[in-house]
NUSEDREN-833857 format. One record per residue: residue in three letters; y, x, z of N, C-alpha, C, CB in turn. Coordinates in steps of 0.02 Angstrom, whole numbers, plus 32768, in hexadecimal, padded with zeros to 4 digits. Each point is the difference from the previous one (the first is absolute). Last residue first. Glycine has a CB too. Example, Ala and Ser with C-alpha at 12.3 -4.5 7.8 and 13.67 -1.06 7.14 Angstrom:
# residues 2
SER7F9082828162803B802A800380377FD980257FE0803B7F94ALA7F027FD48068803B7FD38000803C802D80007FC57FA1803E
***
This chain:
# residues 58
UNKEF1718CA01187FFF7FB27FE9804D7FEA7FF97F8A7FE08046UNK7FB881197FD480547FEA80017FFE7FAF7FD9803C80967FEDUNK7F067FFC80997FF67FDE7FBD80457FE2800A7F757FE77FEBUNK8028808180C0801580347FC1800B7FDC7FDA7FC980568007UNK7FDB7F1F808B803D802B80298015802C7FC27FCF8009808BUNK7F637F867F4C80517FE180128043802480027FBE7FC58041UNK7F6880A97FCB800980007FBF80377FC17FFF7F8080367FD7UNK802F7FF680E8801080417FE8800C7FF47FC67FC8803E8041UNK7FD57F167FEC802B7FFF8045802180477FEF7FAC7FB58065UNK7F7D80227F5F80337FE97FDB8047800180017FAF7FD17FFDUNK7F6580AE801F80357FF98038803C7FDD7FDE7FDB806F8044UNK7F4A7FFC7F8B7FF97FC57FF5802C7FE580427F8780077FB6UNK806E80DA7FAE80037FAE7FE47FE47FC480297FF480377F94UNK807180AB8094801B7FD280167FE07FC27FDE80638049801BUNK7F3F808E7F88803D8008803380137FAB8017803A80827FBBUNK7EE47FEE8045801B7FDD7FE980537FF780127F857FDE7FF6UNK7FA880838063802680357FDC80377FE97FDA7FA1803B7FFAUNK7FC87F5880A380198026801B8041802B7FE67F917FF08025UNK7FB17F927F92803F7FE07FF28034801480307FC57FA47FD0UNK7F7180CC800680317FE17FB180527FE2801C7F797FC07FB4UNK7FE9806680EF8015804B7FF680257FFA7FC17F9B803E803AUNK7FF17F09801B80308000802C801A80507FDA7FCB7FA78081UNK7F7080347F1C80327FAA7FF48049800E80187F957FA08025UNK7FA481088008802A80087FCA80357FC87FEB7FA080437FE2UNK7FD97F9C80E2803A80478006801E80037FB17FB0805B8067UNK7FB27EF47F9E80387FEB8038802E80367FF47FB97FC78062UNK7F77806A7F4180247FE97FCF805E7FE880357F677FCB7FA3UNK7FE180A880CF8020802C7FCE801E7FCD7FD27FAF80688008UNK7FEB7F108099801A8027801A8031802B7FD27FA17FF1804BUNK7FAE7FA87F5C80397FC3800380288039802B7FC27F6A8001UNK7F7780F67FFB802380087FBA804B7FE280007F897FF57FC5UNK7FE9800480FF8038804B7FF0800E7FF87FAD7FC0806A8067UNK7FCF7EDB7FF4803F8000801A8013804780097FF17F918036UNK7F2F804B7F5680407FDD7FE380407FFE802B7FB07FBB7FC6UNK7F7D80C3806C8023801A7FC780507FC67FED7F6D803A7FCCUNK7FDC7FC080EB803E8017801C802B802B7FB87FC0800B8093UNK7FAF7F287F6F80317FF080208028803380217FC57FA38005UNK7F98807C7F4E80327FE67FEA80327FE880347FB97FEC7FA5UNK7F8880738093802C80337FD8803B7FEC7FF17FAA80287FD3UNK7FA57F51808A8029802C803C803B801B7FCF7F8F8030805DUNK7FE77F547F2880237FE2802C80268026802D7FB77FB67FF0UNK7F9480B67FA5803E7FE77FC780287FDB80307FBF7FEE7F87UNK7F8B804680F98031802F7FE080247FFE7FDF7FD38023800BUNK7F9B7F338022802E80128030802880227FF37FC77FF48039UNK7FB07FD37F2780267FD0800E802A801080337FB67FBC7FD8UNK7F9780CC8010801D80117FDB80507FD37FE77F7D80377FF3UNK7FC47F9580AC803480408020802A80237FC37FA380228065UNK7FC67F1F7F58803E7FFE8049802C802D801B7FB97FCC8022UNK7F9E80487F3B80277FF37FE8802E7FE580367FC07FFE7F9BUNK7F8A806480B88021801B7FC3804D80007FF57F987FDD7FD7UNK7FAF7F8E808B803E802B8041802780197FB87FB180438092UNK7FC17F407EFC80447FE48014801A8028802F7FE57F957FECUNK7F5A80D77FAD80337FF67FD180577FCD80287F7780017F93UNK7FA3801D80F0803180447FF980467FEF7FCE7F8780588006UNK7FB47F1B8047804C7FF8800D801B80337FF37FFB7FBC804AUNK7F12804D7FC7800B7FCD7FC080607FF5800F7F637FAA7FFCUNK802E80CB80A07FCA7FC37FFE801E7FDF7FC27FDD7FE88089UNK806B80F97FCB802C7FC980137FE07FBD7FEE8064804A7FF0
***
């Protein structure tokens, strides 16, 4: 490679990390989203105030 080997190299090694990360990070953020929504899924009523009026004798 006439003396350039080390930068292709390191280019294609720049690439790869790059690729990885752009198809590692939006399935991580992804699995965090499902678990976020699946918490609060399980939640009884807390974020319905309006339900908690109504029961609430004044």
């Amino acid at each position: 490679m006439d003396g350039h080997g080390s930068y292709v190299w390191f280019s294609y090694a720049v690439t790869l990390l790059v690729l990885c990360v752009a198809v590692v990070a939006p399935l991580r953020r992804q699995r965090g989203l499902k678990r976020q929504i699946a918490s609060l899924a399980r939640r009884p009523n807390a974020r319905r105030p309006s339900a908690r009026r109504q029961s609430d004798p004044e």
